[in-house]
C-alpha positions in Angstrom: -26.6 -56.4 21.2 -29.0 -56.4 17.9 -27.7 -53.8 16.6 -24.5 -54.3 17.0 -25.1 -57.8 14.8 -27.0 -56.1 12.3 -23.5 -54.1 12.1 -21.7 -56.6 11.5 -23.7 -57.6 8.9 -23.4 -54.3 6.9 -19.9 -54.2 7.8 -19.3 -57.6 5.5 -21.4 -56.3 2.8 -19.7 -53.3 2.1 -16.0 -54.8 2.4 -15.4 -54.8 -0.7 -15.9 -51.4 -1.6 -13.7 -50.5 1.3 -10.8 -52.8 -0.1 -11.4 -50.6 -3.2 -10.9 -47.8 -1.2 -7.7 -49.0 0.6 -6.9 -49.8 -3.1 -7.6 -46.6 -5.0 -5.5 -44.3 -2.0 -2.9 -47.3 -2.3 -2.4 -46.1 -6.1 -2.5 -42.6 -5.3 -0.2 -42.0 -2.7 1.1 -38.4 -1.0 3.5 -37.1 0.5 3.0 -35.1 4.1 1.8 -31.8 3.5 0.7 -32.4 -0.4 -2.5 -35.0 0.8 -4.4 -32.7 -1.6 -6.0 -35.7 -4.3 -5.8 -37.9 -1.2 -8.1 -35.2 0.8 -10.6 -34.8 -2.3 -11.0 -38.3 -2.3 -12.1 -38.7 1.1 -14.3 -35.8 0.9 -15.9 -37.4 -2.3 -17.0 -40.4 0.1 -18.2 -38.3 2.6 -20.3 -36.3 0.4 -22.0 -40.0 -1.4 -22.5 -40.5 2.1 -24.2 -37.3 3.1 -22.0 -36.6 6.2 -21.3 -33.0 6.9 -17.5 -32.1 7.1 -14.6 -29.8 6.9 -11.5 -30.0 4.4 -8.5 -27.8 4.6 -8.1 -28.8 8.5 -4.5 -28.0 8.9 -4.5 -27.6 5.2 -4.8 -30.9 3.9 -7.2 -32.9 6.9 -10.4 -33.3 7.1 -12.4 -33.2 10.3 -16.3 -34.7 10.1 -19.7 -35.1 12.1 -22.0 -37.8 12.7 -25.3 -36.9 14.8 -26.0 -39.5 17.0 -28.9 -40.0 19.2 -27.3 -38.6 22.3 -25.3 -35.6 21.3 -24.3 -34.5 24.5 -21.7 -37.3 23.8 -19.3 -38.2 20.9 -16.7 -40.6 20.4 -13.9 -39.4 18.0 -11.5 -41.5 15.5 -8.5 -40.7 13.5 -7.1 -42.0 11.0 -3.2 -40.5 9.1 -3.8 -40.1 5.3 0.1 -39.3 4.7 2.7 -41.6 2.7 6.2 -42.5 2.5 9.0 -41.1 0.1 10.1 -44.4 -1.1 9.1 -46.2 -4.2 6.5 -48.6 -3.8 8.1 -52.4 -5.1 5.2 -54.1 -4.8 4.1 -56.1 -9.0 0.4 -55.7 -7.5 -2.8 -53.8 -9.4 -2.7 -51.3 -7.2 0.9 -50.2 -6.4 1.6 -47.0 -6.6 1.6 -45.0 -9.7 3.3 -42.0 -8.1 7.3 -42.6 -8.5 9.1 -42.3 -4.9 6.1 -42.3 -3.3 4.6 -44.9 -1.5 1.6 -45.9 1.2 4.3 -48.5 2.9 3.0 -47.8 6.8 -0.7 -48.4 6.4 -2.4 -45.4 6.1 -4.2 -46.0 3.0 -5.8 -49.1 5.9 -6.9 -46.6 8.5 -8.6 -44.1 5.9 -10.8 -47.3 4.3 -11.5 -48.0 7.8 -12.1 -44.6 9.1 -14.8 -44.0 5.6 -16.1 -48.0 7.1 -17.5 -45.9 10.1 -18.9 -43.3 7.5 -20.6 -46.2 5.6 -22.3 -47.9 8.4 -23.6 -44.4 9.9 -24.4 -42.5 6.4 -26.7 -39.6 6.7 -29.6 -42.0 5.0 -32.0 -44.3 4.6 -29.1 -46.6 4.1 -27.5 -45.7 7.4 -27.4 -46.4 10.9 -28.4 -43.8 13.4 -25.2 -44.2 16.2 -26.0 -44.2 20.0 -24.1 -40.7 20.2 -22.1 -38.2 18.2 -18.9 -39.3 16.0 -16.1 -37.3 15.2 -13.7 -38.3 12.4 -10.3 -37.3 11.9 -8.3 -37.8 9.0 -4.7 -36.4 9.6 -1.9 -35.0 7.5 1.7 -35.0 8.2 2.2 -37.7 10.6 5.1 -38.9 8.8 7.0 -35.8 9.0 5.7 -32.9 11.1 3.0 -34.1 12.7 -0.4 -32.6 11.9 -2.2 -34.0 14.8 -1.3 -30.8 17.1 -2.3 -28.4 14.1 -5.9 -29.9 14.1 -6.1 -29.8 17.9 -5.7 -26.5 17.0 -8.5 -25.7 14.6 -10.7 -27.7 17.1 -10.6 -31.4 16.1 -11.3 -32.4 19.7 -14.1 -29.7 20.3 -16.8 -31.4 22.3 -14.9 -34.7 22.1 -15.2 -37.3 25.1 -12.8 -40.4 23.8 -10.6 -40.8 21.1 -9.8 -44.2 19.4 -7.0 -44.5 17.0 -5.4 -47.9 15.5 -2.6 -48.8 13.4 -1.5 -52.2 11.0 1.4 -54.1 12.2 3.2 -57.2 10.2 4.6 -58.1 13.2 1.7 -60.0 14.1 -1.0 -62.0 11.9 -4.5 -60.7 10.4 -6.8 -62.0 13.2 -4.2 -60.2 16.1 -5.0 -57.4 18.3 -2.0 -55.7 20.4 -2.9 -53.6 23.4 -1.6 -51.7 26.1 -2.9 -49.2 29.1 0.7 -48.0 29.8 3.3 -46.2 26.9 2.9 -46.6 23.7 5.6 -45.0 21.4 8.6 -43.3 22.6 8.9 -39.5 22.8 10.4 -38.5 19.8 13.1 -34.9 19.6 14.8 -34.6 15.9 17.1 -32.0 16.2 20.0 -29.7 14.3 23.4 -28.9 15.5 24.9 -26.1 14.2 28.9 -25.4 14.8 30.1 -22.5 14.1 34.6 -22.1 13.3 36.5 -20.4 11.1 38.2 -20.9 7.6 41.6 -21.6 6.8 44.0 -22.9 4.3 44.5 -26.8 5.2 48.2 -26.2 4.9 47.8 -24.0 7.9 45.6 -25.3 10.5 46.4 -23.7 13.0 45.0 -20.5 11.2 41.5 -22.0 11.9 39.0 -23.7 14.0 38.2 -27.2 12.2 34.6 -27.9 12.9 34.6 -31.0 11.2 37.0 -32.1 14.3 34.5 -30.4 16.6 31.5 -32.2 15.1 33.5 -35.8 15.3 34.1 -35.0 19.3 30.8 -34.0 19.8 29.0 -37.1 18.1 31.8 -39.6 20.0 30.9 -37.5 23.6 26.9 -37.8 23.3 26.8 -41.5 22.3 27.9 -41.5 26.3 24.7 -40.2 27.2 22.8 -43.5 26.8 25.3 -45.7 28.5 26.5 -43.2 31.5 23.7 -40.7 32.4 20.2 -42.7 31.3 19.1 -45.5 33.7 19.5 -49.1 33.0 15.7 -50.0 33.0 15.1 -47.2 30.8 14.7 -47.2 26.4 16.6 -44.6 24.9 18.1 -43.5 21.6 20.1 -41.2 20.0 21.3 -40.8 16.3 22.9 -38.7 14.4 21.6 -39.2 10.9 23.4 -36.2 8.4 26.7 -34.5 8.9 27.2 -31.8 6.5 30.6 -29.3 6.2 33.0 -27.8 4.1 33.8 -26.9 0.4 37.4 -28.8 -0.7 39.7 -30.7 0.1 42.5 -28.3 0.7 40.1 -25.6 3.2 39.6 -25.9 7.3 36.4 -26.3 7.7 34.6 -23.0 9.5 31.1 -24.4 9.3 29.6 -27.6 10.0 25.6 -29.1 10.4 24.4 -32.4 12.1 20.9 -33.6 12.2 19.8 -36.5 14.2 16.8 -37.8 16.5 16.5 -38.6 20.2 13.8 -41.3 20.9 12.9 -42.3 24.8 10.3 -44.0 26.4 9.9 -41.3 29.5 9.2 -37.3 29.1 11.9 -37.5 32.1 14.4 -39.5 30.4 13.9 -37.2 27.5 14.4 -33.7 29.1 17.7 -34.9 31.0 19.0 -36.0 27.6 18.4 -32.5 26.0 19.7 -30.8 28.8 23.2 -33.5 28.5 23.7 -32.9 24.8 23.3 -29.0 25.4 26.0 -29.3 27.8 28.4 -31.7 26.0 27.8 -29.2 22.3 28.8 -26.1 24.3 31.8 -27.4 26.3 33.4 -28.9 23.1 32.9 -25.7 21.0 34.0 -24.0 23.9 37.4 -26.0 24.3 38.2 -25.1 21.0 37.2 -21.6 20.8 34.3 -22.0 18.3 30.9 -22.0 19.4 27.7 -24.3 18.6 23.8 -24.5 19.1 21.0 -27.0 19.7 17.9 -26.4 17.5 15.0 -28.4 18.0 12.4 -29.0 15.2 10.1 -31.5 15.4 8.7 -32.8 18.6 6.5 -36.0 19.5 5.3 -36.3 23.1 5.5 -40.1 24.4 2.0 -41.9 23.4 0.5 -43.3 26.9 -3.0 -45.3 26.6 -5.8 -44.2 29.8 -6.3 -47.4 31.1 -10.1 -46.4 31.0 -10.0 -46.5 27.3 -7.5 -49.3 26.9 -9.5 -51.9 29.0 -12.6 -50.8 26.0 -10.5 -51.9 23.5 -9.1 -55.4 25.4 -12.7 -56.2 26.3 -14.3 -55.5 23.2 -11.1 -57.4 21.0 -11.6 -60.6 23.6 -15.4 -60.3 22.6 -14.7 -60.2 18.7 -11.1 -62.5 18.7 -10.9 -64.6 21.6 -8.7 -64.1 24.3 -5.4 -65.9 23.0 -5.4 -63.4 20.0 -5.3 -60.6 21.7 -1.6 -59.6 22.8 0.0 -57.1 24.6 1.6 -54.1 22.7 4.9 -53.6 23.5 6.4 -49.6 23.8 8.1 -49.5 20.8 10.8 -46.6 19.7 8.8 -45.0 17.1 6.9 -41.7 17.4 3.1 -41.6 17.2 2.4 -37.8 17.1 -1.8 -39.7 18.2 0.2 -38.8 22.0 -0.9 -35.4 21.4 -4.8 -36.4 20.8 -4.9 -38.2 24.2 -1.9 -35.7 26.4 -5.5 -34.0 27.2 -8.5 -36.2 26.2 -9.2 -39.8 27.2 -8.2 -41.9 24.3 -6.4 -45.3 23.5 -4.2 -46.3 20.4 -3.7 -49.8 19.4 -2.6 -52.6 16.5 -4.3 -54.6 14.0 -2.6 -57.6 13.1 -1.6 -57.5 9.0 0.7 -60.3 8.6 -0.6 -63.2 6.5 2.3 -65.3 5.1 0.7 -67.1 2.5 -0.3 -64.2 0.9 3.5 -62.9 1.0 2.7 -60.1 3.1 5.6 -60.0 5.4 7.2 -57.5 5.0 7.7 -54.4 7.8 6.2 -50.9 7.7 8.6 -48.0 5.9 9.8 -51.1 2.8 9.2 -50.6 -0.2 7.5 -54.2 -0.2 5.3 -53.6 2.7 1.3 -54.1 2.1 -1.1 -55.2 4.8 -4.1 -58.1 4.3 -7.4 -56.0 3.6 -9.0 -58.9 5.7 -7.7 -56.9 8.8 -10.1 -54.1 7.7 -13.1 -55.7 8.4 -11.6 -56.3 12.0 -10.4 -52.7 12.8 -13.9 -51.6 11.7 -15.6 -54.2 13.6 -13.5 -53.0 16.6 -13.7 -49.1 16.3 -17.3 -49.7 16.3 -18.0 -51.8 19.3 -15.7 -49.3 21.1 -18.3 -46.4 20.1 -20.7 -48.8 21.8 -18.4 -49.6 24.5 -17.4 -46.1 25.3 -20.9 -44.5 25.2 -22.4 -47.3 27.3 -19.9 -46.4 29.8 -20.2 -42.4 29.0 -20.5 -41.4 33.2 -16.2 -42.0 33.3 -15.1 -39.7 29.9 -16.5 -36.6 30.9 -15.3 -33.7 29.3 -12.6 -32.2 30.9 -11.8 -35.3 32.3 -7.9 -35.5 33.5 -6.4 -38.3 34.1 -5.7 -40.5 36.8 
C-alpha cells in the first residue's frame, strides 16, 4: 500500500527523536503509582503534536484520540510507563539518574513507540490522516498493582474495536517477532497469610501456640499442591516470598505473616489451587488450636491472544521480517495485567526482539544491566501500524461487543 510506504518513510526520519525519547524517560524513571514527571512528559509530546488527550487516567495514565477517517472504528494501543525499584547499572548517557529506580523491563521502549504512532498521525500539516480512529493508552502500575483494570474503568476501551499491545524481550534478537493465538502470561494471585497463636515465655511452650511452627507446616504442606493435586501437563507455581514473626529470642511466637505469589497457566488450575491452600492454612491452624486466613491482594487474569488478532500480527510481521524471524511465543510464568484489556475486547499482545550481542545488550528484563537495542523501535512502530491497517481493512470481524469464539 502507498501509504503504508510513505509511512515507513516518516517512520525512519523521526527515529531518532524517538531514541531521544526512549532516552529521556530512560533517565527519568518512576516508580508505580508516582509516573507523575513521566506522565507530564508524555503529555508534552502530545500537546507538540496537537493530539487531544486525558491525564490523570487512573491518576498517573494518560488515555488519547486520534480522528481517523472512519470513526465508527478505532484501533487502540497501550503501552506501561511504570519502572523497577532497582538501581539502574548500566555506565551509559542515559542511565538513570533516579537512585533505586530503574526502566530495566522496557517501558521507557513501548512509550517512544506508543508517542511513534502520535508522530506519524499528528493533528497537522505534518501528519497523517489514519484510516480510522486510534486510541492510546499509556498505563501506570503494571509492575505492581496493575492499572490496566483502573483505566478500563474510567473508559479506556470506550468505543474500542481491537487492542494491540507489545513488549521487548532479550531473549530473542532485534529483528525477532514472538507470537501466539493461545496463552500468553500465566494468571498471577500474590497473596498474605496471616496466623494467628498466642504468646508465651520460650521456657514454657506449652503455655502458647507457636506460629512460627504453624507457618513452617503450612509452607512444607502447600509446596504438595503442585506435585499431588495440579495436573502433569499443566504450569504452575507457588512461592512464598516473606515470612515475618515474633519479637526475641526467648518469646513463643503468637503472631506470624507470609506473603507469596501463585502463578498458573489456567483460570482452572488457578481456582483449585486457592481453594487447596485455603484448606491446607485452616486444617493446620486448626490442629494446633490457633487459627489463620488467606488474603488476596493483587490479581492478574491469564493473558490469552484472539486468534483473530493474533493471525494480524503473524501476517503483518511475515510481511515486514520474513517468515524465519518470526517465532512463536511461548506462555511464560509472568503476569501481564494487558489480560484484562482483551478478557472482553478483541486484542493480541506480542514480543519485539531486543537482544543484540555486539552491542552488549544481553541482559534479561528486571537486572539492573538490562537495556533493549532502540533499533527494535523502528520495528514495533512499523508493526503497530500495519496492524491499524490490517485490523481496519478487516473491521466486519471486531465489532463491538464482539465475544469471543
Amino acid at each position: 500500500m502507498e501509504e503504508l510506504e510513505l509511512i515507513k518513510s516518516k517512520i525512519k526520519e523521526i527515529k531518532e527523536e524517538l531514541i531521544n525519547i526512549r532516552r529521556d524517560l530512560h533517565s527519568h524513571p518512576e516508580l508505580s503509582e508516582k509516573e507523575f514527571q513521566t506522565m507530564n512528559t508524555i503529555s508534552n509530546h502530545l500537546k507538540k503534536y496537537n493530539i487531544e488527550h486525558k491525564t490523570e487516567v487512573a491518576d498517573t495514565g494518560i488515555t488519547a484520540d486520534i480522528k481517523g477517517k472512519d470513526k465508527s472504528f478505532t484501533a487502540a494501543f497501550r503501552a506501561d510507563i511504570d519502572a523497577l525499584p532497582i538501581d539502574d547499572l548500566k555506565n551509559c548517557s542515559y542511565s538513570s539518574k533516579n537512585k533505586g529506580v530503574c526502566h530495566a523491563c522496557g517501558h521507557d521502549i513501548h512509550t517512544a513507540i506508543n508517542l511513534g504512532i502520535a508522530s506519524v498521525f499528528q493533528n497537522n500539516s505534518k501528519g497523517i490522516t489514519p484510516p480510522c480512529n486510534i486510541r492510546l493508552i499509556f498505563q501506570p502500575a503494571e509492575e505492581t498493582v496493575g492499572g490496566a483494570l483502573r483505566m478500563i474503568k474510567e473508559n479506556a476501551l470506550e468505543n474500542v474495536n481491537v487492542i494491540y499491545g507489545l513488549h521487548v524481550s532479550t531473549h530473542s534478537d532485534t529483528g525477532f517477532v514472538q507470537i501466539n493465538d493461545n496463552i500468553v502470561n500465566a494468571s498471577c494471585l500474590d497473596f498474605k497469610i496471616k496466623v494467628y497463636g498466642r504468646s508465651a515465655h520460650a521456657a514454657n511452650p506449652a503455655g502458647g501456640i507457636d506460629t512460627i511452627v504453624i507457618a513452617a507446616k503450612i509452607i512444607d504442606s502447600i509446596q504438595t499442591i503442585i506435585s499431588r493435586n495440579v495436573q502433569a501437563e499443566d504450569s504452575a507455581v507457588i512461592t512464598i516470598g516473606t515470612i515475618n514473626g515474633g519479637t526475641a529470642e526467648n518469646i513463643i511466637c503468637g503472631y506470624t505473616e507470609m506473603t507469596g505469589t501463585i502463578r498458573a497457566l489456567r483460570e482452572s488450575t488457578m481456582t483449585k489451587m486457592i481453594t487447596k491452600i485455603k484448606k491446607i492454612i485452616k486444617g493446620i491452624a486448626y490442629s494446633f488450636d490457633a487459627d489463620a486466613e488467606f488474603i488476596e491482594t493483587v490479581y492478574f487474569a491469564s493473558l490469552v491472544n484472539w486468534k483473530e488478532a493474533s493471525d494480524i500480527v503473524r501476517e503483518n510481521a511475515v510481511s515486514l521480517l520474513g517468515e524465519k524471524n518470526v517465532l512463536e511465543l511461548k506462555p511464560s510464568m509472568g503476569a501481564e495485567d494487558f489480560s484484562f484489556f482483551i478478557q472482553n475486547k478483541a486484542g493480541a499482545f506480542f514480543n519485539i526482539g531486543a537482544r543484540n550481542k555486539k552491542k552488549g545488550i544481553i541482559h534479561e528484563a528486571h537486572n539492573g544491566l538490562f537495556d533493549a537495542d532502540e533499533e527494535c523501535i523502528e520495528i514495533g512502530l512499523t508493526l503497530q501500524i500495519m496492524n491499524l491497517y490490517k485490523s481496519y481493512s478487516k473491521k466486519d470481524i471486531f465489532w463491538l461487543g464482539k465475544e469471543r469464539d
